[in-house]
KELO-915573 format. One record per atom (N, C-alpha, C, O): residue in one letter; x, y, z. Coordinates in pm, whole numbers, padded with zeros to 5 digits, always signed. Each point is the difference from the previous one (the first is absolute). Layout:
<sites>
aXYZ ...
</sites>
This chain:
<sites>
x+02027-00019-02817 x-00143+00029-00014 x-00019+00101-00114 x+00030+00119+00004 x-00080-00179-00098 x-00062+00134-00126 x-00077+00070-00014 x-00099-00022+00069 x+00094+00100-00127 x-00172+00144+00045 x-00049-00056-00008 x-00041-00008+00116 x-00035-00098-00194 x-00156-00071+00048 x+00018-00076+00098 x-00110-00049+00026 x+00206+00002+00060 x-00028-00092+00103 x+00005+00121+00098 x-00079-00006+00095 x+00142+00091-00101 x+00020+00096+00104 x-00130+00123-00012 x+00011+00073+00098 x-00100-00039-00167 x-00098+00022-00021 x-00128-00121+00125 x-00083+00012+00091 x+00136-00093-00156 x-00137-00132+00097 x+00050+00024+00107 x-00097+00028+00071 x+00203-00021+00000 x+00023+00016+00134 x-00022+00081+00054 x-00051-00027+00108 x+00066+00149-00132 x-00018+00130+00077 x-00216+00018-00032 x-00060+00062+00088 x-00003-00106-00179 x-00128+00028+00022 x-00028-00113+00047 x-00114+00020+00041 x+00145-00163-00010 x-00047-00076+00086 x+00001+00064+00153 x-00088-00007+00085 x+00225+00077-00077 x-00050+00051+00170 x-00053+00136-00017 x-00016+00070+00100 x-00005-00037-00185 x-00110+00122+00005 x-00136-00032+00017 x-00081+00063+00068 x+00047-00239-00185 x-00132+00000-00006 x-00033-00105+00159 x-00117-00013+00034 x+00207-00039+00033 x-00007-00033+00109 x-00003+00046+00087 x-00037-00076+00089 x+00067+00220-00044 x+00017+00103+00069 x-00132+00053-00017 x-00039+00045+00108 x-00045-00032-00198 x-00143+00109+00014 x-00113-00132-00011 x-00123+00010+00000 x+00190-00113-00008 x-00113-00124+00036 x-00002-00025+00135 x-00102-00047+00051 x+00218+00078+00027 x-00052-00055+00139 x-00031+00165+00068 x-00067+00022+00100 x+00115+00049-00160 x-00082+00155+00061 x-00148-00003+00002 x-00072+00011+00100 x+00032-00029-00233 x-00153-00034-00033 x-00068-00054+00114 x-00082+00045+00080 x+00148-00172-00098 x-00107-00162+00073 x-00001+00034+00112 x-00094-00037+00071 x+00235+00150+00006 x-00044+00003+00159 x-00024+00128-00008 x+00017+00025+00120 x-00036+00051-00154 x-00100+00134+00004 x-00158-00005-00043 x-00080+00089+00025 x+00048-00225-00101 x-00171-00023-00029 x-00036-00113+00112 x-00099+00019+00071 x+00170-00123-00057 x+00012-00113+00103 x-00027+00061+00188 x-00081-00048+00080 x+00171+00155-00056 x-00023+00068+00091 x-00066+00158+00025 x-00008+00065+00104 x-00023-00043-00200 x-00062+00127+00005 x-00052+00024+00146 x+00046+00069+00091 x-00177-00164-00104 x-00136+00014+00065 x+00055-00009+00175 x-00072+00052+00085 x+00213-00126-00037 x+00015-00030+00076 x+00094+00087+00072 x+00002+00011+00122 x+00097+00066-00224 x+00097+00097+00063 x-00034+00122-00025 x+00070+00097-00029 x-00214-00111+00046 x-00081+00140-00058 x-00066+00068+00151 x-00026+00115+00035 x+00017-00231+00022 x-00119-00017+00114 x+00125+00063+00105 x+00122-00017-00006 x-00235+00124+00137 x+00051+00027+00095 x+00096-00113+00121 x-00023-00115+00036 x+00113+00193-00007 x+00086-00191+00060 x-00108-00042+00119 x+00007-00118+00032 x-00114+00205+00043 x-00055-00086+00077 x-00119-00113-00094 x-00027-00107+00053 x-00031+00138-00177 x-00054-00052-00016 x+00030-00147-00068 x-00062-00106+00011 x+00202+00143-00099 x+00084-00147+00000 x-00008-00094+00047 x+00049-00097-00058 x-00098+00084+00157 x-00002-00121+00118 x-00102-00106-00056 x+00009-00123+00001 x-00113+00207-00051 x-00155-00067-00039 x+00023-00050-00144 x-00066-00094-00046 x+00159+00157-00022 x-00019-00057-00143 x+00070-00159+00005 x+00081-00062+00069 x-00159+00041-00175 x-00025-00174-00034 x+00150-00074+00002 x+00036-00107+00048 x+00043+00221-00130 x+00120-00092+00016 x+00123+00092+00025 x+00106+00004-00063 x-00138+00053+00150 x+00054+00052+00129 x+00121-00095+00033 x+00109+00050-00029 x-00104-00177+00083 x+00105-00101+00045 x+00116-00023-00111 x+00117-00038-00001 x-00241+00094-00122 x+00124-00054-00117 x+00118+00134-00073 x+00088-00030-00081 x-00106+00133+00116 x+00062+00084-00076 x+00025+00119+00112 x+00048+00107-00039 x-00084-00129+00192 x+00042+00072+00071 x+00189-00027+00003 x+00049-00101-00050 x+00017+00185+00100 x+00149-00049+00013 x+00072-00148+00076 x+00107-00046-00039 x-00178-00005+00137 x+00038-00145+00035 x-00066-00085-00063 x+00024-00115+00037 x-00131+00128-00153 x-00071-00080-00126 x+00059-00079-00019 x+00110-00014+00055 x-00160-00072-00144 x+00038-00112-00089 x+00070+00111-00146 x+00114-00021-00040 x-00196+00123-00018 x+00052+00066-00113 x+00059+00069+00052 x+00122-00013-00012 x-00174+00126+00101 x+00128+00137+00064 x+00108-00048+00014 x+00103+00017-00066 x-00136-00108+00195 x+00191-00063-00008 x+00060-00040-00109 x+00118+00035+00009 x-00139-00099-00122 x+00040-00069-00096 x+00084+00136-00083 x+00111+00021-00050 x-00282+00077+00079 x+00071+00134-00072 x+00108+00062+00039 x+00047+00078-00082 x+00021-00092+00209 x+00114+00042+00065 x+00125-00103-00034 x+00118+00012-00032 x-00194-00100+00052 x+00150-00105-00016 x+00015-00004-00128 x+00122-00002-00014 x-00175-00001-00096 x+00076+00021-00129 x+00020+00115-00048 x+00047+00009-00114 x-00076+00100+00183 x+00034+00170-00057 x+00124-00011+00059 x+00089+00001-00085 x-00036-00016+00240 x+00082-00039+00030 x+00132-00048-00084 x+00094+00066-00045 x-00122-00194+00042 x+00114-00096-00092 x+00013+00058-00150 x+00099-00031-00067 x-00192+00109+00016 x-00004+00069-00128 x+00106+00108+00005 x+00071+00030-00096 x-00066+00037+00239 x+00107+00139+00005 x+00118-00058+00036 x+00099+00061-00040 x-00077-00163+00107 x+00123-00069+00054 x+00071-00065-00135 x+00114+00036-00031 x-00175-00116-00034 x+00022-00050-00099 x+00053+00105-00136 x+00086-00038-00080 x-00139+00143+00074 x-00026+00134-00120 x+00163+00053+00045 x+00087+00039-00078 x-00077-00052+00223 x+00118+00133+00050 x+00108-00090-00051 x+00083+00030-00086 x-00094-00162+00158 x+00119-00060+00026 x+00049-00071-00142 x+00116-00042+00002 x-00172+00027-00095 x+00035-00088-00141 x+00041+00096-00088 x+00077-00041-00087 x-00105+00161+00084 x+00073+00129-00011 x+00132+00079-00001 x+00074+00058-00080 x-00083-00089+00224 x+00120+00045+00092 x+00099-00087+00005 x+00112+00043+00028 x-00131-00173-00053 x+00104-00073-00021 x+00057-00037-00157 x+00111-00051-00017 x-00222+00090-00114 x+00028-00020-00129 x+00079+00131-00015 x+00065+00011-00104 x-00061+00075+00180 x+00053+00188+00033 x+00162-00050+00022 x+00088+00049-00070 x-00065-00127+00151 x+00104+00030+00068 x+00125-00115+00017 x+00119+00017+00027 x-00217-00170-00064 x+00098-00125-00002 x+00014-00009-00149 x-00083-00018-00089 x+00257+00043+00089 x+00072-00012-00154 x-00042-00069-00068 x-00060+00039-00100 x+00077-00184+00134 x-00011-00134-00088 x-00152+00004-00078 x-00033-00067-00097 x-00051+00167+00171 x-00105-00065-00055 x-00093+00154-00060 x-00119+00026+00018 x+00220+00051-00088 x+00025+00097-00064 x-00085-00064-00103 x-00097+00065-00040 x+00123-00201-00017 x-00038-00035-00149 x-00123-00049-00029 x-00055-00024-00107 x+00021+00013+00222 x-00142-00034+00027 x-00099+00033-00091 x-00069-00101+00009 x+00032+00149-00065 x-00142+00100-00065 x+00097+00158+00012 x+00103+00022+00064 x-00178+00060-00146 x+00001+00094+00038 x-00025+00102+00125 x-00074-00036+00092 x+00115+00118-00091 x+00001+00069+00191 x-00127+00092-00026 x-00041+00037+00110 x-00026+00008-00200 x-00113+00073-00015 x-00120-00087-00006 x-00112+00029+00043 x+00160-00173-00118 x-00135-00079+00028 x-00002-00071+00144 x-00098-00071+00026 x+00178+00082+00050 x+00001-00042+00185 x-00040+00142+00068 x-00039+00010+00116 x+00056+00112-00218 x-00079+00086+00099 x-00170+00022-00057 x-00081+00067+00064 x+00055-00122-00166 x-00143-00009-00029 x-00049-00110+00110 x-00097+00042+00063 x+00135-00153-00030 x-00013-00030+00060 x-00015+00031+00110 x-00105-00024+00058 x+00205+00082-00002 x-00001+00042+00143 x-00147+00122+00038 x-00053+00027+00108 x+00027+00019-00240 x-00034+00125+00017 x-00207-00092-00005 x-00098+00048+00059 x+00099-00166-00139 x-00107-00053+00011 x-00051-00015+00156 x-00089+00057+00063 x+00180-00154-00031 x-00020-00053+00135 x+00001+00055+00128 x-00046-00058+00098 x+00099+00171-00095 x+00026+00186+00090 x-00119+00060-00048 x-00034+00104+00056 x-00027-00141-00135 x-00176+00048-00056 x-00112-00045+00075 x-00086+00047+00075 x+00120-00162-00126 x-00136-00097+00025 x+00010-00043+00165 x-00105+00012+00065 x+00202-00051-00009 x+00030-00037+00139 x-00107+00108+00096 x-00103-00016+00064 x+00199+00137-00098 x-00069+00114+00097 x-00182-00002-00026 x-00076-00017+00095 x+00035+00033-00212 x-00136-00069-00021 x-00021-00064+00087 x-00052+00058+00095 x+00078-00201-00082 x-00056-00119+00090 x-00005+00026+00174 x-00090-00026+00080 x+00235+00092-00058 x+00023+00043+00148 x-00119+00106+00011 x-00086-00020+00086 x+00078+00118-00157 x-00104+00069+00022 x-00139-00024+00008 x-00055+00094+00059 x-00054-00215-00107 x-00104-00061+00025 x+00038-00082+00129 x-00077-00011+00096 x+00187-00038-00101 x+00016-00043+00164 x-00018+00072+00143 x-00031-00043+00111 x+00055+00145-00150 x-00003+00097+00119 x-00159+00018+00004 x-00056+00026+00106 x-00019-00043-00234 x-00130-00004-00030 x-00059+00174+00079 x-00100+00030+00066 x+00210+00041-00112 x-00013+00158-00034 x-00005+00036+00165 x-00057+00108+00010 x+00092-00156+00110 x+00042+00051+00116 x+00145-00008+00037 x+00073-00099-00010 x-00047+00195+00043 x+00137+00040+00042 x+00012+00040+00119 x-00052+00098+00054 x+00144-00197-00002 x+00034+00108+00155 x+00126-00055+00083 x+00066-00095-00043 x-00041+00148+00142 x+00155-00037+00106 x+00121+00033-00095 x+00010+00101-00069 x+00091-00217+00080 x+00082-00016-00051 x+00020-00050-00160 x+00092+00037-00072 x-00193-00121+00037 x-00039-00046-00102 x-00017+00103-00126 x+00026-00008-00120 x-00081+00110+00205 x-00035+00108-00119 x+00127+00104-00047 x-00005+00087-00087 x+00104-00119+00159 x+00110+00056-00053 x+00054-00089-00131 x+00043+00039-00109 x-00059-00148+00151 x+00032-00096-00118 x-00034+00003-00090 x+00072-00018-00098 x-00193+00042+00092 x-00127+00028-00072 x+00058+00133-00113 x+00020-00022-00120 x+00001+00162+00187 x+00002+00096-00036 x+00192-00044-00077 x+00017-00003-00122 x+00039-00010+00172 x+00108-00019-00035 x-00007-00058-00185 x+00048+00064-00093 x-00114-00190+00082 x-00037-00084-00088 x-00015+00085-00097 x+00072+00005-00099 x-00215+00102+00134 x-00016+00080-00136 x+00077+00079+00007 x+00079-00022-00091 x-00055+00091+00135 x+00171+00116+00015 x+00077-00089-00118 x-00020+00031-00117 x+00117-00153+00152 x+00086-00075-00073 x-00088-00041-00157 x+00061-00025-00104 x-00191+00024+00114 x-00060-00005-00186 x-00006+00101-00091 x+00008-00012-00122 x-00028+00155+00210 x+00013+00101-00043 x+00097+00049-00039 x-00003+00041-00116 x+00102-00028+00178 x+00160-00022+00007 x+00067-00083-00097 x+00094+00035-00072 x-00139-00122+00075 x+00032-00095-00138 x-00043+00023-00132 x+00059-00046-00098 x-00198+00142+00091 x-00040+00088-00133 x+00102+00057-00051 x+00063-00021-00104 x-00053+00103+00196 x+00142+00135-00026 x+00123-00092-00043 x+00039-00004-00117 x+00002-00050+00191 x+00125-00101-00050 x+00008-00063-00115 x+00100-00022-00068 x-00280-00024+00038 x+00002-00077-00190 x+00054+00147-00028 x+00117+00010-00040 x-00172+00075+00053 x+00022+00097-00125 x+00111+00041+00047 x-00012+00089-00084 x+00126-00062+00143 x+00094+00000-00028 x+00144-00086-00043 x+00114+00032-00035 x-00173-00130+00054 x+00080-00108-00007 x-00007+00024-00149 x+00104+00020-00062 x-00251-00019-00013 x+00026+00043-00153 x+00060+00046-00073 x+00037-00042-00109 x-00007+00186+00186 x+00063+00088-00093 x+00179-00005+00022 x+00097+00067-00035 x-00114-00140+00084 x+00196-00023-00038 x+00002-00092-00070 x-00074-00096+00021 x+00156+00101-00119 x-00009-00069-00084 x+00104-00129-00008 x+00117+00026+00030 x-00150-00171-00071 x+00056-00130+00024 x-00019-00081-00121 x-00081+00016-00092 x+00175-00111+00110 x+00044-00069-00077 x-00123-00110+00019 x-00047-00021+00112 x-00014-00061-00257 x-00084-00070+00016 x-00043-00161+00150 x-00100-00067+00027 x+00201+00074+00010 x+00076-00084+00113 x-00070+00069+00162 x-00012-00069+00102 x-00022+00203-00111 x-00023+00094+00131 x+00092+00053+00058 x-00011+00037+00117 x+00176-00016-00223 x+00090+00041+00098 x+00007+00133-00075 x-00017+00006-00121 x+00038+00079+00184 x+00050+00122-00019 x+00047+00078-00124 x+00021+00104+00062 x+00011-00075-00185 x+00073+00060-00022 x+00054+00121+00051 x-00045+00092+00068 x+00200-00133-00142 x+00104+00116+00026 x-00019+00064-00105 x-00035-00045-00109 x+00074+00232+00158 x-00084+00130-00074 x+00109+00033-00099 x+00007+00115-00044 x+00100-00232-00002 x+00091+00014-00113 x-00101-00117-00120 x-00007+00022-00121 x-00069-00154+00197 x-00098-00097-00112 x-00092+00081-00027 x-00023+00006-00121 x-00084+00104+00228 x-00128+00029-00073 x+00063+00121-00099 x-00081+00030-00088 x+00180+00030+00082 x+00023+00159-00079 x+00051-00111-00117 x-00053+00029-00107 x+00132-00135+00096 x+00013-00084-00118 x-00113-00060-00061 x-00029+00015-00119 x-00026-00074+00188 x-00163-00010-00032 x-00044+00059-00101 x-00005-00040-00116 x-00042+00176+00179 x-00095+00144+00012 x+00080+00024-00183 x-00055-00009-00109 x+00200+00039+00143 x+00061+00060-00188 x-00006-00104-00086 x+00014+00037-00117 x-00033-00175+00134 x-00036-00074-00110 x-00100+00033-00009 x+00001+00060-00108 x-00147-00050+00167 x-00133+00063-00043 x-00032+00096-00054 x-00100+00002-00072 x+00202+00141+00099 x-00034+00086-00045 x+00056+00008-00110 x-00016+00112-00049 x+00104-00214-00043 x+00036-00002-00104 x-00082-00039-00070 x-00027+00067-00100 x-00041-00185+00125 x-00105-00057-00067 x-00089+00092-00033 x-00007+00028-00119 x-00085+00045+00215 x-00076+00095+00010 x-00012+00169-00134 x-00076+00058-00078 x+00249-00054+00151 x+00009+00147-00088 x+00044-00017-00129 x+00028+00095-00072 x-00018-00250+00025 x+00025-00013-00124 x-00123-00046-00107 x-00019-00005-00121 x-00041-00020+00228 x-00155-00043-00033 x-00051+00176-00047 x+00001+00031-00119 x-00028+00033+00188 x-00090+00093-00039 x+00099+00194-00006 x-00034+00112+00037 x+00163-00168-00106 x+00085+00098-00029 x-00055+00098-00126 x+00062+00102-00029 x-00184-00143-00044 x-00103+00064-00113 x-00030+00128+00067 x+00029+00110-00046 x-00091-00134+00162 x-00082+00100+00092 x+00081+00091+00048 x+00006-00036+00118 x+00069+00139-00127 x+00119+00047+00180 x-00100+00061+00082 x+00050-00027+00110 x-00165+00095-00081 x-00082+00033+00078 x-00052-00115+00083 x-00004+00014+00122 x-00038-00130-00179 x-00034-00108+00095 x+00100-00078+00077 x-00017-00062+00105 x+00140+00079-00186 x+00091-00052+00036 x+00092+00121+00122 x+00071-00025+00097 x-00097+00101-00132 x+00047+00152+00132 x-00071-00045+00134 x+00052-00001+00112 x-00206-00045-00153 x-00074+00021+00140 x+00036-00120+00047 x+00002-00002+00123 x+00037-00136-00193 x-00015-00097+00051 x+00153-00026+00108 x+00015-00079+00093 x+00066+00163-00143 x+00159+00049+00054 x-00034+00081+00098 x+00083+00031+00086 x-00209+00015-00083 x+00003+00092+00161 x-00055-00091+00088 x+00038-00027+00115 x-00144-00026-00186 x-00065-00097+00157 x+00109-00070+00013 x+00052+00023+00110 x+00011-00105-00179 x+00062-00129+00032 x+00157+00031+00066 x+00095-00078-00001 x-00101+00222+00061 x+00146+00052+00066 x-00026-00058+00113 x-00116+00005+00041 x+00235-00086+00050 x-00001+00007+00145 x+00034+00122+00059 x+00044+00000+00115 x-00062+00116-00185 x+00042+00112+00056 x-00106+00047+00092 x+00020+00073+00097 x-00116-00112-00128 x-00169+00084-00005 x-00027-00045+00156 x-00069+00069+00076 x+00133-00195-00034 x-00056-00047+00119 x+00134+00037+00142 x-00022+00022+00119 x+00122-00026-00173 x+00077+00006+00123 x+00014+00107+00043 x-00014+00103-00067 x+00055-00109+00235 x-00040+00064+00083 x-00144-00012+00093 x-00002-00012+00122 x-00063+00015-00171 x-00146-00002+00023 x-00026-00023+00109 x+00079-00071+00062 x-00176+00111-00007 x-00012-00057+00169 x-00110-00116-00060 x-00049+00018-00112 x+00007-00157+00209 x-00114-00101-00052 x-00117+00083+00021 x-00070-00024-00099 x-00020+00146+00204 x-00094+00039-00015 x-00026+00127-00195 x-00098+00034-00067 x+00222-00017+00058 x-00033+00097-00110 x+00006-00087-00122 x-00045+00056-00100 x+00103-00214+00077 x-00021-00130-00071 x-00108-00004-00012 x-00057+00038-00103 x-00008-00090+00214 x-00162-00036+00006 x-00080+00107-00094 x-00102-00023-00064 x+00173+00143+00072 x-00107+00094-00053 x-00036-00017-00158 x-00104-00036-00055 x+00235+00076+00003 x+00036-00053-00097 x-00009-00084-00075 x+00029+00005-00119 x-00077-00107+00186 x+00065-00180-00133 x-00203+00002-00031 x-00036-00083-00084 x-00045+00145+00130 x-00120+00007-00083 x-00048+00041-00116 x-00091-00042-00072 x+00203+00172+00062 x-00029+00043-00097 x+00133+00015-00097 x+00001+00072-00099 x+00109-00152+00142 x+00082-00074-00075 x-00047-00093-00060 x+00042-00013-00115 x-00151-00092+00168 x-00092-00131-00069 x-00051+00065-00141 x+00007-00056-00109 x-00053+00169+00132 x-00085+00082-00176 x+00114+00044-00061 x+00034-00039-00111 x+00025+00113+00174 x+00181+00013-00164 x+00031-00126-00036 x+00048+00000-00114 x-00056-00125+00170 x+00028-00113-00061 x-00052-00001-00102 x+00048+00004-00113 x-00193-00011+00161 x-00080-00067-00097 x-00015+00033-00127 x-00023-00060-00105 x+00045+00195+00147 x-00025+00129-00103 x+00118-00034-00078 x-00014-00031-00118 x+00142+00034+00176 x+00118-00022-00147 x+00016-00179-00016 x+00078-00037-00088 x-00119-00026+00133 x-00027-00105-00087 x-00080-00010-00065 x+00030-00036-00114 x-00161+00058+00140 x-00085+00017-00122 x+00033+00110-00158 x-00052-00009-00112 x+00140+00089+00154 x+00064+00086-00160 x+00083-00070-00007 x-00032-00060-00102 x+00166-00004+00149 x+00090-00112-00059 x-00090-00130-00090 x+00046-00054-00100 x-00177+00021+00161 x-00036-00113-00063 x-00076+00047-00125 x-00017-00084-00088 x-00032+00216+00068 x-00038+00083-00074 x+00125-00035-00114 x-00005-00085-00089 x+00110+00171+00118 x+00092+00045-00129 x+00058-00150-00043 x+00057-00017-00108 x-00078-00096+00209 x+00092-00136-00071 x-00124-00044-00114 x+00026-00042-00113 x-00187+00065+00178 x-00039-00062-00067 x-00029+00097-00199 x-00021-00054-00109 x+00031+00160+00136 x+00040+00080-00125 x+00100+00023-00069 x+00016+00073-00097 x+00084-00173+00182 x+00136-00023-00100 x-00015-00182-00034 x+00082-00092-00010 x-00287+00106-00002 x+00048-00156-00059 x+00069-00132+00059 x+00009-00103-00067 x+00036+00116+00196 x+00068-00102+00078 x-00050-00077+00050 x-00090+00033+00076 x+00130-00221-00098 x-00130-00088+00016 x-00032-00022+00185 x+00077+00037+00088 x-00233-00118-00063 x-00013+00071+00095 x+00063-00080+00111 x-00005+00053+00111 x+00085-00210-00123 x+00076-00005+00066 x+00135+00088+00092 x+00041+00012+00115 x-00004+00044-00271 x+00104+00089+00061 x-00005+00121+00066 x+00090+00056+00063 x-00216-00019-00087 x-00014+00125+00050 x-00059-00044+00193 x-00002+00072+00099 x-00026-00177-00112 x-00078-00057+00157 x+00177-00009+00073 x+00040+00049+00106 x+00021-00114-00189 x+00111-00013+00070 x+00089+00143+00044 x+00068+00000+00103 x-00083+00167-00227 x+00059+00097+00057 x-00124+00050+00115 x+00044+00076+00087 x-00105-00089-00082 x-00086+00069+00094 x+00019-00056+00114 x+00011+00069+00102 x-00005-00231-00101 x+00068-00072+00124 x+00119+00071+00095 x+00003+00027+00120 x+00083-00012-00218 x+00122+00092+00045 x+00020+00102+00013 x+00087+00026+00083 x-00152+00089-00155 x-00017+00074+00066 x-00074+00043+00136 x+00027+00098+00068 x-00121-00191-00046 x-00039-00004+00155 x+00064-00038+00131 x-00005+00060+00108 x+00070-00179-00144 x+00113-00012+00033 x+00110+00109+00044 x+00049-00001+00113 x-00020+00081-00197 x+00125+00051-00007 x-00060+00168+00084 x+00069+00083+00060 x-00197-00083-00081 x-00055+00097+00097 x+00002-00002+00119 x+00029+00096+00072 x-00068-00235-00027 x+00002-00054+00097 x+00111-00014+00131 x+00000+00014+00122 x+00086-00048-00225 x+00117-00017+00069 x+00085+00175+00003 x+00023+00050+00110 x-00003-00008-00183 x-00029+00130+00007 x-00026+00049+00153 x+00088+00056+00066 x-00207-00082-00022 x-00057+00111+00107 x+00065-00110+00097 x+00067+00056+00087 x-00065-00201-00075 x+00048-00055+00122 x+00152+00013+00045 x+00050-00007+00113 x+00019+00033-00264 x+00168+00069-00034 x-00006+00139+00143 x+00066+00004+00104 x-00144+00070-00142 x-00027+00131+00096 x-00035-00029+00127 x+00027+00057+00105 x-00099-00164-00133 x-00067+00032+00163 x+00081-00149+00134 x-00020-00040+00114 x+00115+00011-00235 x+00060-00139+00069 x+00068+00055+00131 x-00008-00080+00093 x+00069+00192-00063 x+00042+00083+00140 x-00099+00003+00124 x+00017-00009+00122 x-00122+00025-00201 x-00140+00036+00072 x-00068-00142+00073 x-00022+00003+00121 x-00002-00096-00181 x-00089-00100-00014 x+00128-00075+00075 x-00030-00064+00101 x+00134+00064-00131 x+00132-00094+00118 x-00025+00066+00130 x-00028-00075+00093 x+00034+00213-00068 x-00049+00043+00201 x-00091-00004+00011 x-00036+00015+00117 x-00077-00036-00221 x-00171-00071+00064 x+00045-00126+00055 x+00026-00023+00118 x-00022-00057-00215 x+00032-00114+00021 x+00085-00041+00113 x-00032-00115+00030 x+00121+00156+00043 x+00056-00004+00096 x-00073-00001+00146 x-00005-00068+00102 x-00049+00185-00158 x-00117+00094+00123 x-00114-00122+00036 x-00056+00003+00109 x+00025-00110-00207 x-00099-00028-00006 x+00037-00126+00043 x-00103-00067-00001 x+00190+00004+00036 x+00070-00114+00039 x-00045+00046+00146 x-00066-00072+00075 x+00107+00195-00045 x+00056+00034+00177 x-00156-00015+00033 x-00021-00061+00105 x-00096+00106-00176 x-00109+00031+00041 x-00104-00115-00035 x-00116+00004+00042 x+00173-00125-00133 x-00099-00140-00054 x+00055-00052+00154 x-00098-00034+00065 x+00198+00022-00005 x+00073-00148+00006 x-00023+00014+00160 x+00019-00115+00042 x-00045+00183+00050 x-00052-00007+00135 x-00141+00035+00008 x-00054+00040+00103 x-00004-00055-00214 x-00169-00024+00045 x-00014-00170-00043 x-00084-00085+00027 x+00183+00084-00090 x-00032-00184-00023 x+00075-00048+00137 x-00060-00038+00101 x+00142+00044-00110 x+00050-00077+00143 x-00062+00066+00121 x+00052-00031+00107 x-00130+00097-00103 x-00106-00017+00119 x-00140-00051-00049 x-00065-00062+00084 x+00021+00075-00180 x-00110-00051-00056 x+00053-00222+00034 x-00053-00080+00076 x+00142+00065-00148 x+00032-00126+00079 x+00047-00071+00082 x-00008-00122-00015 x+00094+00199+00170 x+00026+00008+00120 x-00161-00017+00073 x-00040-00094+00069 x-00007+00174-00097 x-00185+00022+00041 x-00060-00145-00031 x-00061-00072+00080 x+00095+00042-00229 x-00105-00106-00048 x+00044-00118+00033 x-00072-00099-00015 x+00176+00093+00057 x+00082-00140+00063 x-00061+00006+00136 x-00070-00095+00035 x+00086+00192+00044 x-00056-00020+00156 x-00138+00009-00008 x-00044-00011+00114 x-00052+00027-00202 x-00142+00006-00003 x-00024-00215-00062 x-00089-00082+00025 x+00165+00076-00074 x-00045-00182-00060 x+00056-00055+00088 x-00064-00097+00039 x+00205+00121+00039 x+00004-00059+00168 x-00097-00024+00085 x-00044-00101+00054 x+00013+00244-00054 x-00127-00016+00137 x-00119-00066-00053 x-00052-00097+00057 x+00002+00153-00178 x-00095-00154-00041 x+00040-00111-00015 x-00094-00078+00012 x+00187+00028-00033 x+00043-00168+00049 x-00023-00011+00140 x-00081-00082+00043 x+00144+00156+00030 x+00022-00002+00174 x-00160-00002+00045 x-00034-00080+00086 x-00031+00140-00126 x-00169-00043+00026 x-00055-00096-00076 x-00122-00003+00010 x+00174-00085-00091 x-00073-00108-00053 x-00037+00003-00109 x-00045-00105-00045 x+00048+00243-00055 x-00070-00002-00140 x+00074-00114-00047 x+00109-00034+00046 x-00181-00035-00154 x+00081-00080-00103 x-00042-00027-00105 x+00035-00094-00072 x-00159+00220+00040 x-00036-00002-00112 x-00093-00162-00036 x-00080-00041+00083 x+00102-00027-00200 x-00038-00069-00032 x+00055-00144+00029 x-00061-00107-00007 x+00198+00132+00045 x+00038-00127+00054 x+00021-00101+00130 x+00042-00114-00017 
</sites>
C-alpha cells in the first residue's frame, strides 16, 4: 500500500466514522432527547427503541464491528504465517476504526439507558476505548520498523547517527544552531523521567521544536540550498529529534505499556463475557431482529 492509497484508507474511516456519528446524532436527536417515560408516545418509538427494527440493528452491528475489530487484529498480532499480510499498523487502523465506530452503534442501542448487568458492559466498553486512546499513544512512541514490529535499540541509535550525519553536515556553517539542535536532539534530556513529569514537558518541548527547526530552515535557506534539499534536512532532523526523545523515554513507555495491557485486557473480557450473555438472553426471548 503507498502513501496515497494509504492516505484514502485511513480518511475513508475517518470520513465514515463522523458520517454515521452525524446521521445518528441529527436522525435521533429529537428522540433520545425525550424523558424515557415520554418515549413511549414518540412516533417512532418501535423503531429506534432497543428491541427496534434500527436499535437492534444498532446493537447487532456495533457488536460484530468490536468482535470483528478485536479478533482480525489479534490474530494478524499473533498467527506467523500471516505476518505478511499488509502491514501490522494498517490492521491496527483498522482495528482501531471498527473499536470506534462499533461502540457508537452499541451505544444508540442502549438508546442512552443503562442498567443491571448490561451496564457493566456498557461501562466496561468505554473504559476499553479510552484505554485504547492511551495505548494509540503509546504504542507510538516506541519506535518500529515500517512492518509494526518493534525495533531493536541497537536499529533506532543506527538509524538516529545516519541522520544526525546528514543533519550536522547540513548546517555545520552555523555551530550555535547546530549546539542547540545537539541539545534537544540528546536522549539524555528524557531518561529517567517519570510519564507524569513527560506529560509536562513534551508541550513545551512541541515550541523548542519548532523554534529550532524553523532557524535550521532559516540558515539552509541562506546558504542558498535548493528547496528540495533543504525539505529533505528538515525532514530529518525531525526525525532524528524525534527519535531522540522516544531513545529516552523507550524504558518509560515499555512499563506503561505493560501496565496498560494488565489494565486494557480485563475490561474487554468482561465487556464481552457480559455481551455474549446479554445476545443469549435476547435470543432465549425471541428477539431476531429483522429476520
Amino acid at each position: 500500500m503507498n502513501k496515497t492509497i494509504h492516505t484514502i484508507y485511513v480518511l475513508s474511516f475517518v470520513v465514515v466514522g463522523v458520517i454515521v456519528t452525524v446521521l445518528l446524532a441529527i436522525n435521533g436527536y429529537e428522540y433520545y432527547s425525550l424523558p424515557l417515560e415520554e418515549r413511549f408516545f414518540y412516533t417512532d418509538h418501535n423503531i429506534l427503541k432497543p428491541s427496534g427494527s434500527w436499535g437492534h440493528g444498532f446493537g447487532i452491528v456495533g457488536t460484530l464491528m468490536m468482535i470483528v475489530g478485536v479478533s482480525v487484529y489479534m490474530i494478524r498480532k499473533r498467527v506467523r504465517w500471516l505476518f505478511n499480510i499488509g502491514y501490522l499498523k494498517h490492521w491496527l487502523e483498522l482495528h482501531i476504526f471498527l473499536c470506534t465506530v462499533g461502540p457508537i452503534l452499541v451505544l444508540y442501542h442502549t438508546a442512552f439507558k443503562f442498567g443491571g448487568i448490561v451496564s457493566v458492559s456498557f461501562w466496561s466498553m468505554v473504559l476499553v476505548v479510552l484505554s485504547g486512546v492511551v495505548g494509540r499513544f503509546i504504542y507510538v512512541q516506541i519506535p518500529r520498523t515500517i512492518q509494526g514490529q518493534e525495533m531493536s535499540i541497537n536499529a533506532i541509535n543506527d538509524l538516529r547517527e545516519n541522520l544526525a550525519v546528514k543533519v550536522n553536515k547540513a548546517i555545520d556553517f552555523d555551530q550555535k544552531t547546530l549546539d542547540e539542535f545537539k541539545a534537544i536532539a540528546s536522549p539524555e534530556r528524557f531518561k529517567e523521567l517519570e510519564f507524569l513529569t513527560v506529560l509536562s514537558i513534551i508541550p513545551g518541548d512541541y515550541l523548542k521544536i519548532r523554534n529550532i527547526l524553523r532557524k535550521i530552515k532559516k540558515d539552509l535557506k541562506s546558504a542558498g540550498l535548493p528547496g528540495v534539499v533543504r525539505k529533505d534536512i528538515i525532514r530529518a532532523a525531525r526525525i532524528e529529534i524525534l527519535l531522540a526523545r522516544r531513545i529516552g523515554l523507550l524504558r518509560t513507555f515499555h512499563k506503561l505499556f505493560r501496565y496498560w495491557h494488565i489494565a486494557h485486557l480485563p475490561f474487554a473480557i468482561t465487556m464481552f463475557v457480559i455481551m455474549l450473555v446479554h445476545v443469549g438472553v435476547t435470543i432465549a426471548f425471541g428477539y431476531r431482529w429483522i429476520f
